[in-house]
LUMLUMLO-165570 format. One line per 3 residues: number of its first residue (from 1); for each residue z, y, x of C-alpha. Coordinates in steps of 0.5 Angstrom, whole numbers, always signed. Example, Ala and Ser with C-alpha at 12.3 -4.5 7.8 and 13.67 -1.06 7.14 Angstrom:
2
1> +16:-9:+25 ~ +14:-2:+27;
REM end
This chain:
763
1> +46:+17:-44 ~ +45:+10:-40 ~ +44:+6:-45;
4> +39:+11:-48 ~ +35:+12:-41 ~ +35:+5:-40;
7> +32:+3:-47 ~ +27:+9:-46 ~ +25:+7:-39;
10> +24:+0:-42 ~ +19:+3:-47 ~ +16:+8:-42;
13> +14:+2:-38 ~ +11:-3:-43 ~ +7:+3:-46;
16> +4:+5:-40 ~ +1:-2:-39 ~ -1:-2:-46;
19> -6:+2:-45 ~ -9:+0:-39 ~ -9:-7:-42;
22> -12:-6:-47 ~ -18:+0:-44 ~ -25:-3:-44;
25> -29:+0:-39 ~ -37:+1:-41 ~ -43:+0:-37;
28> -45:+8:-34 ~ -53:+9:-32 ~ -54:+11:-25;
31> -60:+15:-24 ~ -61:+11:-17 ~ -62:+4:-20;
34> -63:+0:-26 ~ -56:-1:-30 ~ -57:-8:-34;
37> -54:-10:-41 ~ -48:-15:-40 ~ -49:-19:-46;
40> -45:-23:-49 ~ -48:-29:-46 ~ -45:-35:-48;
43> -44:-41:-43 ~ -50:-45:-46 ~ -55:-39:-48;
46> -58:-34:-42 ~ -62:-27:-42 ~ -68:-25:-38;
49> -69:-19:-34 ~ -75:-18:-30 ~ -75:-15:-24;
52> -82:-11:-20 ~ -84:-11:-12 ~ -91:-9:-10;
55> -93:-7:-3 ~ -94:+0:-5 ~ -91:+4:-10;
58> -95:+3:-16 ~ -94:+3:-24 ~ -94:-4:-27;
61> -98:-3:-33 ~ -96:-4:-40 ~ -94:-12:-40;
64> -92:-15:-46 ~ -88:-21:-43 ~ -86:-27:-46;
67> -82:-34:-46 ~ -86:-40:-48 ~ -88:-37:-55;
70> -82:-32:-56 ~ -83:-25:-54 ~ -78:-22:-49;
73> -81:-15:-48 ~ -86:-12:-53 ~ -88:-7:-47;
76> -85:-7:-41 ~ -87:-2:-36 ~ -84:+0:-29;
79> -84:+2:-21 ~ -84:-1:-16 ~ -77:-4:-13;
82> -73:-4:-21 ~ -71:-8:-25 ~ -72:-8:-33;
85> -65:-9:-36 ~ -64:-15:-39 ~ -66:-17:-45;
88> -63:-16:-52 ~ -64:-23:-54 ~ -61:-30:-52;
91> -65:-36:-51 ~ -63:-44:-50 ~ -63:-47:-44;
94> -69:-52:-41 ~ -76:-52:-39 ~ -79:-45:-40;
97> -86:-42:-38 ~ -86:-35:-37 ~ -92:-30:-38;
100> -93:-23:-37 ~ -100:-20:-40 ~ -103:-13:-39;
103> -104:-9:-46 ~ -110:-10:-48 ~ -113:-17:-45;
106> -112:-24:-46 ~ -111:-26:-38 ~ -104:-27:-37;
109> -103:-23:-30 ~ -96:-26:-29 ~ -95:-34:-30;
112> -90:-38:-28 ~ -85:-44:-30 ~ -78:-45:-29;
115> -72:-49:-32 ~ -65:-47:-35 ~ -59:-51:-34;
118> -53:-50:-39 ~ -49:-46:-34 ~ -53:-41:-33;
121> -53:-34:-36 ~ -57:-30:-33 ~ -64:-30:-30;
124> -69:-25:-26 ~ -76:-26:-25 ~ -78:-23:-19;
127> -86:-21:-19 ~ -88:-20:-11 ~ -96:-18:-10;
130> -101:-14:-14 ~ -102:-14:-22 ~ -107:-21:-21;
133> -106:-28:-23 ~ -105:-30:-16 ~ -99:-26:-15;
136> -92:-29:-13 ~ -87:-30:-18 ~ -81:-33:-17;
139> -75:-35:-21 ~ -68:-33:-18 ~ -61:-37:-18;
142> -59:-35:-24 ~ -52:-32:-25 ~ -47:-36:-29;
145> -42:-34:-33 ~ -34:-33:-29 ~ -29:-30:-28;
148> -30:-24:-23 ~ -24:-22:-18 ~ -22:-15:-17;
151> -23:-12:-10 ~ -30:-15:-8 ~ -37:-15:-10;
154> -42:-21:-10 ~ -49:-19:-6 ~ -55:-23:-4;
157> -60:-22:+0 ~ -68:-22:+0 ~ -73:-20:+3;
160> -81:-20:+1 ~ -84:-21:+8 ~ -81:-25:+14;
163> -75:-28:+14 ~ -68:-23:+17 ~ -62:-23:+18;
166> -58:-18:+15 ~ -51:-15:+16 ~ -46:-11:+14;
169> -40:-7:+17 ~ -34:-4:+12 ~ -34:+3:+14;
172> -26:+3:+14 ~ -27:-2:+20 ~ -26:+3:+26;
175> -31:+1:+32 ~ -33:-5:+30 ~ -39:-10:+30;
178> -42:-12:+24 ~ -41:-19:+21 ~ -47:-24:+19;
181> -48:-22:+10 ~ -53:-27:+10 ~ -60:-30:+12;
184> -66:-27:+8 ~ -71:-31:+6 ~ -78:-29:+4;
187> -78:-28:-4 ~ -72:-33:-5 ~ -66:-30:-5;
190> -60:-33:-2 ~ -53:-35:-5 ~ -48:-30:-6;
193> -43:-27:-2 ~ -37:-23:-2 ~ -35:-17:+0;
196> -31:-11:-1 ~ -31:-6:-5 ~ -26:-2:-3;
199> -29:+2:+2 ~ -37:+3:+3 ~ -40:-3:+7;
202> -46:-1:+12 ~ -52:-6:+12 ~ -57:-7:+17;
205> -62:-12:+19 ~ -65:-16:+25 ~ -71:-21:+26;
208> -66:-26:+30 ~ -58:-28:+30 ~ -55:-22:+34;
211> -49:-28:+35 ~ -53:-32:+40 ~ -58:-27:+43;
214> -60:-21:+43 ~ -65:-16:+38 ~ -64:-9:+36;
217> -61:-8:+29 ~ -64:-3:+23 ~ -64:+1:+19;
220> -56:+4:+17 ~ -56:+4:+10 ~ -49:+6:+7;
223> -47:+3:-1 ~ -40:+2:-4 ~ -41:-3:-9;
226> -38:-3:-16 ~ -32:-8:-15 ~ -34:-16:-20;
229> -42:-13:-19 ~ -48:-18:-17 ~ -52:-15:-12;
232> -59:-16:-9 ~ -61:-13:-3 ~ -69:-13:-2;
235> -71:-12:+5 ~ -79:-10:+4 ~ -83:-6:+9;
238> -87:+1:+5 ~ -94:+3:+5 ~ -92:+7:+13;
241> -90:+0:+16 ~ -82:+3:+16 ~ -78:-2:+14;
244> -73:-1:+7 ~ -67:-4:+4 ~ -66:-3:-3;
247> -60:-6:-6 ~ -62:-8:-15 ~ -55:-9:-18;
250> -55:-16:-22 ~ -49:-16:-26 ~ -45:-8:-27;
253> -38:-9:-26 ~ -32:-7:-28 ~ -35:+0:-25;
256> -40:+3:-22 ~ -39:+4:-16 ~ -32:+2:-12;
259> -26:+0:-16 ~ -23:+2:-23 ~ -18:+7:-22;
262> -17:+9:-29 ~ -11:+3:-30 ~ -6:+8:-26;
265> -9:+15:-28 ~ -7:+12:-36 ~ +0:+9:-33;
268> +1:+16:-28 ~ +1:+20:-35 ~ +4:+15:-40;
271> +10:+15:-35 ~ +11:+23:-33 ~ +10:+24:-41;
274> +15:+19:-44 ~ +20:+20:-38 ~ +20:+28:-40;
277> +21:+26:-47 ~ +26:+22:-45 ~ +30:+28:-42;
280> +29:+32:-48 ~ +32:+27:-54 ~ +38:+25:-49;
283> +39:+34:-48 ~ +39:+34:-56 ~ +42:+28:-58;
286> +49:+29:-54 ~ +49:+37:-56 ~ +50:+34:-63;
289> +54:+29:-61 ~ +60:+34:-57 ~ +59:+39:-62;
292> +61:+34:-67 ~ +67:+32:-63 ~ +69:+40:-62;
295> +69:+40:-69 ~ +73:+34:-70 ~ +79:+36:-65;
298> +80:+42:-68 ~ +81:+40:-75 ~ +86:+36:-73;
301> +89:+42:-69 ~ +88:+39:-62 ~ +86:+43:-56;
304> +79:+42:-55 ~ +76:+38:-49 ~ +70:+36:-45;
307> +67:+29:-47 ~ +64:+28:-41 ~ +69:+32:-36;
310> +65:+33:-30 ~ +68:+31:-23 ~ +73:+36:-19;
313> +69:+41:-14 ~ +74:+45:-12 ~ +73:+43:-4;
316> +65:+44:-5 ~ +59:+40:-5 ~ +61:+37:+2;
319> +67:+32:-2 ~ +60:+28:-4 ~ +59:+22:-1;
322> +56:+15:-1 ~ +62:+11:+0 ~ +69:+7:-5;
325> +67:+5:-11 ~ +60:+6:-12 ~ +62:+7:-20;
328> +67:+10:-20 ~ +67:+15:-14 ~ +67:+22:-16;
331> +65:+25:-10 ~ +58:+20:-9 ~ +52:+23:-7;
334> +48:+21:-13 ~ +41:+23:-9 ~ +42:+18:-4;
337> +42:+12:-8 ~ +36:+16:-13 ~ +33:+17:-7;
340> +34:+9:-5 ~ +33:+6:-12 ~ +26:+10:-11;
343> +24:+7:-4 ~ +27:+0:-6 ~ +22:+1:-13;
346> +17:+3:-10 ~ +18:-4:-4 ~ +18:-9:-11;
349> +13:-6:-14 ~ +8:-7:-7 ~ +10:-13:-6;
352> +8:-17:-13 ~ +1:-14:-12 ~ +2:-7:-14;
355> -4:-9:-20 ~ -9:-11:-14 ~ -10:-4:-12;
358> -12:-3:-4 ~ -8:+4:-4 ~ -1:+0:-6;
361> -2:-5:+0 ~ -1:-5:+7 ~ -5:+0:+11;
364> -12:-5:+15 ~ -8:-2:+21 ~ -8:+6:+22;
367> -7:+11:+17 ~ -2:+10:+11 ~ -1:+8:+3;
370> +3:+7:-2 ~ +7:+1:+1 ~ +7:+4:+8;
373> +12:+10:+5 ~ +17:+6:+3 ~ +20:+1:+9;
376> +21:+6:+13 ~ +24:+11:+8 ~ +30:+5:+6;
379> +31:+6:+14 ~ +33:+13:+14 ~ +36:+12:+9;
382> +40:+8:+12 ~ +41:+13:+17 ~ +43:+18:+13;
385> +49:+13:+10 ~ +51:+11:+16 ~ +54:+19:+18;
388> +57:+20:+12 ~ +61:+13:+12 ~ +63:+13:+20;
391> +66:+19:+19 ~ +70:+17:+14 ~ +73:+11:+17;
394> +74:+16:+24 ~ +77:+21:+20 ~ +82:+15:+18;
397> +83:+14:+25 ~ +80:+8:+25 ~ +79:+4:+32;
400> +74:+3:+37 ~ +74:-5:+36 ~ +75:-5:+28;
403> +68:+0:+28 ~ +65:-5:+33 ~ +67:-12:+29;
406> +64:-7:+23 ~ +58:-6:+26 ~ +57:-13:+29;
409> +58:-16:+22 ~ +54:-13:+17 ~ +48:-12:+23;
412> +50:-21:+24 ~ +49:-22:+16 ~ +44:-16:+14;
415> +40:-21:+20 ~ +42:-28:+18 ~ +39:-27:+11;
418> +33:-24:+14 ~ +31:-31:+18 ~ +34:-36:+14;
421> +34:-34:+6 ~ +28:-29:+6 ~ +25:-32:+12;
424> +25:-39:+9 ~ +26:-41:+17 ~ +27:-49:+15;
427> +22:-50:+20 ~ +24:-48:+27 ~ +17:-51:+29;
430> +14:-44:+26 ~ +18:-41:+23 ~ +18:-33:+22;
433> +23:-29:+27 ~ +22:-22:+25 ~ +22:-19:+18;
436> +24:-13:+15 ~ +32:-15:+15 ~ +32:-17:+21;
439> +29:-9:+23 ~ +35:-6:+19 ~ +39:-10:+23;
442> +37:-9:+29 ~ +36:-1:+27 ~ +43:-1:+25;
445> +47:-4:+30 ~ +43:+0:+35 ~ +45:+7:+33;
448> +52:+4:+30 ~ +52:+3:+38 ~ +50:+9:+40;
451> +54:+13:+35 ~ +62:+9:+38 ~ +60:+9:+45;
454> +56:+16:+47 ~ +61:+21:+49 ~ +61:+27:+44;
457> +62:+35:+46 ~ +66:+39:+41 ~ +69:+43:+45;
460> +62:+47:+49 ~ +64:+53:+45 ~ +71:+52:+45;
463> +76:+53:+51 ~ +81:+47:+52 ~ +87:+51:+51;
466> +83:+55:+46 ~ +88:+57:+39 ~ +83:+57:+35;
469> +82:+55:+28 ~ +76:+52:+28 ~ +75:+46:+24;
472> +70:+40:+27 ~ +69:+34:+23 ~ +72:+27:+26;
475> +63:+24:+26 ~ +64:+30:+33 ~ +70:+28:+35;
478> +69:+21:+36 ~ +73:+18:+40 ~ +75:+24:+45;
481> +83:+24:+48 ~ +83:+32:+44 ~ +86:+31:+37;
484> +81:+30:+32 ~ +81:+35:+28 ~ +78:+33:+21;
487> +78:+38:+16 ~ +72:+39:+13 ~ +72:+47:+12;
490> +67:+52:+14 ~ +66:+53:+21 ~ +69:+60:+23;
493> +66:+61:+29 ~ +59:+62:+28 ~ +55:+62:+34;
496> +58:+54:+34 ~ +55:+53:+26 ~ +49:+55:+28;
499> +48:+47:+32 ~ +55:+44:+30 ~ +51:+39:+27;
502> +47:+38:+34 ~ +50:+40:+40 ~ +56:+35:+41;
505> +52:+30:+39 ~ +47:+32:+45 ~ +49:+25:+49;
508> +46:+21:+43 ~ +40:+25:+44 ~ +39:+24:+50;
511> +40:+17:+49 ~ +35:+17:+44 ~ +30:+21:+46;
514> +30:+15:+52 ~ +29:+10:+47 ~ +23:+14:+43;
517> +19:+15:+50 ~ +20:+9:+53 ~ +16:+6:+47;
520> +11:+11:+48 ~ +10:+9:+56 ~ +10:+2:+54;
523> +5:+3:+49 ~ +1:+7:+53 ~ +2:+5:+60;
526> +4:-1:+60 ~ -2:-6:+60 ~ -3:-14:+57;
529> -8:-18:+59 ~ -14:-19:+56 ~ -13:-10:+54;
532> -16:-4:+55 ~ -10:+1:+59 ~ -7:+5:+52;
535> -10:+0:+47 ~ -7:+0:+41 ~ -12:-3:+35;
538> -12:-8:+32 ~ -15:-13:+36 ~ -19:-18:+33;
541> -27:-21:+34 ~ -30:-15:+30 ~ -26:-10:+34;
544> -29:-5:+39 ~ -36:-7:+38 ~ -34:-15:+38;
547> -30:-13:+46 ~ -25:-19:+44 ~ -28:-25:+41;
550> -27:-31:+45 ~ -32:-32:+49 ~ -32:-40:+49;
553> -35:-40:+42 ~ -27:-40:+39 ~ -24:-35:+34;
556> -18:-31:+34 ~ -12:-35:+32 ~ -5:-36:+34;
559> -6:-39:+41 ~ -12:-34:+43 ~ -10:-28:+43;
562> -15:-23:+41 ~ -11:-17:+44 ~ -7:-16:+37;
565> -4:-9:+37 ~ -5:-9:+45 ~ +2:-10:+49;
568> +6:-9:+43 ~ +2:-16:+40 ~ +3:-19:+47;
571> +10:-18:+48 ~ +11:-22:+41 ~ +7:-27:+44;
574> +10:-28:+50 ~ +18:-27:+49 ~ +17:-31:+41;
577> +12:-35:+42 ~ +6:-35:+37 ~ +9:-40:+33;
580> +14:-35:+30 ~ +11:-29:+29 ~ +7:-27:+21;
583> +0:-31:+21 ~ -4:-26:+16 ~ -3:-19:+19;
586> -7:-14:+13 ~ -12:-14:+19 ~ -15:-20:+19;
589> -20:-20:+14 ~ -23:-14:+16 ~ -22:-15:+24;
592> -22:-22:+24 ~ -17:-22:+28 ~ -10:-28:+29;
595> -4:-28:+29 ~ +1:-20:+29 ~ +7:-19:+27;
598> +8:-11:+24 ~ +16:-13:+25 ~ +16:-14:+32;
601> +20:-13:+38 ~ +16:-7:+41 ~ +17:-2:+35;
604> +25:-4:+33 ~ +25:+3:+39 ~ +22:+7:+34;
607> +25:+4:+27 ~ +32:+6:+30 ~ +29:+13:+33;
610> +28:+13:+25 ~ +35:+11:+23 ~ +37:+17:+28;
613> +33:+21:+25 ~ +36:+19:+18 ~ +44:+20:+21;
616> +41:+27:+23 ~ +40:+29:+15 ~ +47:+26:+15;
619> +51:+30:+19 ~ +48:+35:+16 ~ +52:+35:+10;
622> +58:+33:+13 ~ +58:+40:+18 ~ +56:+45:+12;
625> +59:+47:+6 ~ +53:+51:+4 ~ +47:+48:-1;
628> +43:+54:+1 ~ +45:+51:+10 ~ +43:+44:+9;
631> +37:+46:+6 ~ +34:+49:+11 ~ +37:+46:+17;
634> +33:+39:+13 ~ +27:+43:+11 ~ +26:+45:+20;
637> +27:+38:+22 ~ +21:+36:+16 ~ +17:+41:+19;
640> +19:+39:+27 ~ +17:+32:+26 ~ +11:+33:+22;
643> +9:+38:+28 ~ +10:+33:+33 ~ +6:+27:+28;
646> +0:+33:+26 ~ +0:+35:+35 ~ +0:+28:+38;
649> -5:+24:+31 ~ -10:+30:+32 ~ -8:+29:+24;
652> -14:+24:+25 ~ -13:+17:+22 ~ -17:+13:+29;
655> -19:+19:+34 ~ -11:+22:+36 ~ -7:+20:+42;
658> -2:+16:+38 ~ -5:+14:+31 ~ -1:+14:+25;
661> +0:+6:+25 ~ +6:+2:+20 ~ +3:-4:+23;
664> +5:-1:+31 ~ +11:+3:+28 ~ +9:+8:+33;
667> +12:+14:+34 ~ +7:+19:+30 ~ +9:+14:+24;
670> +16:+15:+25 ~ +15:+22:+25 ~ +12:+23:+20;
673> +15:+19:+16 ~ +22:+22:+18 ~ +18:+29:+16;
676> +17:+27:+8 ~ +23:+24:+9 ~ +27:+30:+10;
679> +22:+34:+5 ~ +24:+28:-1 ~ +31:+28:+0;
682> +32:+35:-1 ~ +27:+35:-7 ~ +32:+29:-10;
685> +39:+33:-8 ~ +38:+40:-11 ~ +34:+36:-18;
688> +39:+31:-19 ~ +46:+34:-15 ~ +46:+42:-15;
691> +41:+44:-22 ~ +44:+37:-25 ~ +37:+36:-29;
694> +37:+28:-28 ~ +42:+24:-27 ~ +37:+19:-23;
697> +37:+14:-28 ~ +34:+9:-26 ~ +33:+10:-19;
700> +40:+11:-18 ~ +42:+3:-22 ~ +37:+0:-16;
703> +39:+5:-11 ~ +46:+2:-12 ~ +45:-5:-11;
706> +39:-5:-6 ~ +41:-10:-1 ~ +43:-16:-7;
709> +37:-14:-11 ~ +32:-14:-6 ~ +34:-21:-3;
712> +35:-23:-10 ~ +27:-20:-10 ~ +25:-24:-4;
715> +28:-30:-6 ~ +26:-32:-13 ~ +19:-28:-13;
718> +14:-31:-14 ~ +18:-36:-19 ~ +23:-30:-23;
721> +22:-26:-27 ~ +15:-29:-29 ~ +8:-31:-26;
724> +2:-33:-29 ~ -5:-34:-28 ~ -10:-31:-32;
727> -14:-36:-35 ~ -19:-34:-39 ~ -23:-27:-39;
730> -24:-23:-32 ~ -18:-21:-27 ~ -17:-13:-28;
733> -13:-9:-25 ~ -10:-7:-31 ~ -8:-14:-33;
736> -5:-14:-26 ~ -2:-8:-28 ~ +2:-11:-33;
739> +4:-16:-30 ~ +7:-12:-24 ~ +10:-7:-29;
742> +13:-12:-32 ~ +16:-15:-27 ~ +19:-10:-23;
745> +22:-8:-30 ~ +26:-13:-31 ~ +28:-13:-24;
748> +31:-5:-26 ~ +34:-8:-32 ~ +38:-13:-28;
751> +41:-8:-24 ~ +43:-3:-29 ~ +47:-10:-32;
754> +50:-10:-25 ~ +52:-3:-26 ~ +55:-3:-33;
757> +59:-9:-31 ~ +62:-7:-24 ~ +58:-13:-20;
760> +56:-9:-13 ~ +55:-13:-7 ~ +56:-10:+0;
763> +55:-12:+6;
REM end
């Protein structure tokens, strides 16, 4: 059954990345502007567009337009502020003269000439002015053939009357002040500039430099443009003297408008269809394949036996755990590690580029995505591994000082190799400190402490000299002078059940209930230099309407500290030094902000708040027997922690209290990460545990090895399993697709190797 879900999942892989390789998206007409041919232009040929903007909205009569001798359009009619799409044929570079004359007379109304070079593929002709021999024609910069990126557009600015500088400002850019995009000369249109097209982008303009001196700023038009699209933006004044921008699209991109997202729909799709196909054959095959071998014990007249006999469940579900061999081991919660393969998957996948969508990268700064969900995950996981391991080791009386040096070793070596393998910290001059090892050591060594040294109460509902049978498991017990009492069977008194797994653990709580608002009160109450009381963005010379650009004419760096995710960001900088923090936080592009590290001190509080939280879904399976008990007691923590992230984010990406940031780690993050984590385990524990409808393959394989595949992912990416740059062609998000896919395939197949010959690394 291993070998054929492996094989299957190998063919699921490469077949979803099939189709969205080999998918041609085609140009789609948009009713609000010109969509204009992509010819196959070749590097020594162009085609020729022409493009109308006239004072008035008027109708340019029937044109026959011309190149040199060579007819380009027959009739060519247009309003004011369009564009003709390109044209059909190809020509050769050099001197060309151009004319455009109306039907019906000789006089051409338009004249100009203009020369080609070789590189160039395509050319507008901008005609500005009245339909007379005196108008203004002019001969933009041709665009050459080149691979386009993913992500970003190309725009251009011009404008048909004086010169103006024209800005924009991405709408996922919270408060922020606009950016210059380019100066706009009058009738020459600028070179072109990139911009993103992820998010819509607000355009504006100003008669001077708003850098250096002050002027108003207008209009605010709003345009999401198609990601690898040229655009024109045309400043012009209409027949009431308002002003306009009109933005004329150059070159369709890959779409219209924003990014292709058809590469993760067709792969989505290919992978539920083959992976329920999948569980279909596997059903199928082994029905045959046990009722071939009933048949054959009972022709040799033997007793019949199971082929697959099924672990003892005599003592019930609460046997299973995540400790011992992690083969062989008949009581290990196959949900765990699925639901740890599935987080560690998901962690690969981001990292190689998740096939250059936005939505499979970091969050700008407040919100989530897809890569957001899966650090935090591995924490609580964590967490959870932790209660189920502790109690066994305290249920064999092991001492305090044995689970000390326990704690300490895997916490010393889990950041050892964070710093000086994953980190690369060959350069103790700059060298990163922090890092996502580093975090779960620190989160591990702080709830282990929390878990050896806070005292437990199993006895608020037992008097001391009770004779009462009730059974309390050793995890409650810890290290109290009563005799620990570890049998794991049902508690009988059930005003106790009730909250065995709270109640004696309420010094944990408190403690962490400590460690948790002491990171509220720092972030909130706790002022750094330079920041507003409470701030908690992201800083940068963009940010809070450009508040905390430098005013020496500098920009944010590493030594100036532009209020980087507030006092959080300062307290880096101040215990680590600028030099040991991450240099390019997912903010800086977009906020232009300096240095910040996600991984920094301020929000390892709240990263062992969400271990804890992740120990209480764990000591939930050890207090209770019942699968019907444990799932509503996970499904209550899901809705309490996501009341508590809903109350305090005023479910609002920017306007609550406390937003949702991964990159503060703030307490509505953990919360509400805690809350899909309850939710998700219990989805993974009644699937794969209780109904038995998926083993958990290939998750499980990964989940069981996390630790040596992860480190093995971060030391060898980019190098292994392969990386390769795309030479020819554009750089789509379904060629990148394929390369992630693949990638993170081979690393699968890696640890179901692992598995199949017993290699397991335990830290």
């Amino acid at each position: 059954m291993a070998q054929l879900a492996a094989l299957l999942w190998t063919v699921t892989v490469v077949a979803a990345v099939v189709v969205p390789l080999c998918q041609a998206t085609a140009p789609v007409n948009d009713e609000s502007l010109s969509s204009f041919q992509q010819n196959n232009v070749t590097a020594g040929n162009f085609s020729l567009r022409v493009c109308f903007f006239q004072q008035k909205a008027v109708v340019i009569p029937n044109l026959t337009v011309k190149a040199n001798s060579t007819v380009v359009f027959d009739s060519l009619a247009t309003s004011s502020g369009t564009c003709s799409d390109y044209s059909a044929q190809v020509y050769h570079p050099g001197d060309c003269t151009f004319t455009a004359t109306e039907k019906g007379k000789t006089t051409p109304a338009y004249t100009t000439e203009f020369t080609v070079s070789p590189t160039d593929a395509r050319v507008t002709l901008w005609i500005f002015g009245t339909a007379s021999t005196d108008a203004t024609v002019s001969v933009a910069d041709a665009i050459a053939t080149q691979v386009r990126r993913v992500n970003v557009a190309n725009v251009r600015v011009m404008t048909l009357d004086s010169a103006a500088y024209v800005w924009h400002r991405s709408t996922n850019c919270y408060r922020c002040n606009n950016s210059l995009l380019n100066l706009a000369s009058s009738k020459t249109p600028s070179a072109y500039t990139e911009v993103q097209a992820n998010f819509e982008e607000e355009l504006s303009f100003s008669t001077c430099n708003r850098m250096t001196s002050q002027c108003a700023v207008s209009p605010n038009v709003t345009y999401l443009f198609g990601e690898a699209g040229y655009y024109t933006v045309v400043l012009h004044l209409e027949s009431a003297g308002s002003v306009k921008l009109d933005v004329v699209r150059d070159v369709d991109g890959f779409v219209l408008h924003g990014i292709d997202r058809m590469p993760v729909l067709y792969a989505a799709l290919i992978l539920l269809g083959l992976f329920a196909i999948s569980q279909v054959l596997i059903k199928c095959m082994y029905k045959k394949r046990d009722k071939v071998f009933e048949m054959s014990l009972n022709s040799s007249g033997s007793e019949a036996a199971p082929l697959f006999p099924q672990a003892d469940n005599a003592a019930g579900p609460s046997r299973m755990h995540a400790i011992g061999n992690p083969k062989t081991s008949k009581k290990r919660l196959h949900s765990l590690d699925s639901f740890r393969g599935f987080a560690l998957t998901i962690m690969i996948f981001v990292n190689y580029g998740g096939g250059g969508y936005f939505f499979f990268d970091h969050s700008i700064w407040n919100g989530l995505t897809v890569a957001d969900l899966v650090f935090p995950w591995f924490i609580w996981i964590m967490g959870t591994s932790m209660a189920i391991a502790f109690n066994s080791l305290l249920s064999k009386s092991t001492s305090r000082l044995t689970m000390l040096w326990k704690v300490a070793r895997r916490s010393s070596i889990l950041f050892i190799v964070g710093i000086l393998i994953i980190g690369n910290l060959h350069d103790l001059y700059t060298g990163r400190i922090p890092g996502v090892l580093q975090r779960f050591a620190i989160s591990y060594l702080g709830v282990g402490l929390i878990i050896l040294f806070m005292p437990k109460l199993p006895h608020l509902f037992v008097a001391p000299d009770s004779k009462s049978d009730l059974k309390i498991p050793a995890l409650a017990q810890g290290y109290s002078k009563r005799k620990a009492r570890t049998d794991l069977e049902s508690i009988n008194n059930q005003s106790y059940a009730r909250f065995s797994d709270i109640l004696p653990y309420l010094w944990e709580w408190v403690v962490v209930a400590v460690v948790g608002l002491s990171h509220v009160f720092i972030s909130l109450y706790v002022t750094a230099p330079g920041c507003p009381q409470g701030y908690l963005g992201p800083g940068g010379e963009l940010a809070e309407f450009g508040r905390f650009m430098p005013t020496d004419g500098s920009t944010c760096t590493g030594e100036t500290f532009c209020c980087e995710g507030g006092i959080a960001g300062y307290l880096d900088r101040w215990v680590l030094s600028w030099h040991h923090i991450y240099r390019h936080p997912t903010s800086e592009d977009t906020y232009k902000t300096g240095y910040y590290d996600p991984e920094g001190i301020l929000g390892s509080l709240t990263s062992i708040l969400m271990c804890y939280f992740g120990l209480q879904a764990g000591r939930i399976i050890i207090h209770y027997d019942s699968h019907t008990s444990r799932t509503i007691r996970w499904l209550l923590w899901s809705v309490f922690c996501g009341v508590i992230a809903a109350g305090l984010s005023g479910c609002s990406k920017n306007e609550g209290v406390i937003p949702i940031s991964k990159n503060l780690w703030s307490f509505t993050f953990i919360t509400v990460m805690s809350c899909f984590g309850f939710f998700l385990f219990t989805v993974f524990y009644w699937v794969i545990d209780v109904w038995k409808l998926w083993d958990g393959a290939p998750f499980r394989y990964v989940g069981m090895n996390s630790i040596f595949i992860y480190v093995f992912h971060e030391t060898f990416n980019p190098n292994f399993p392969f990386s390769w740059v795309y030479r020819y062609g554009d750089v789509t998000h379904g060629r990148l697709m394929f390369q992630h896919v693949v990638a993170v395939s081979i690393l699968v197949l890696i640890c179901y190797y692992c598995y199949k010959i017993d290699f397991f690394v335990k830290v």
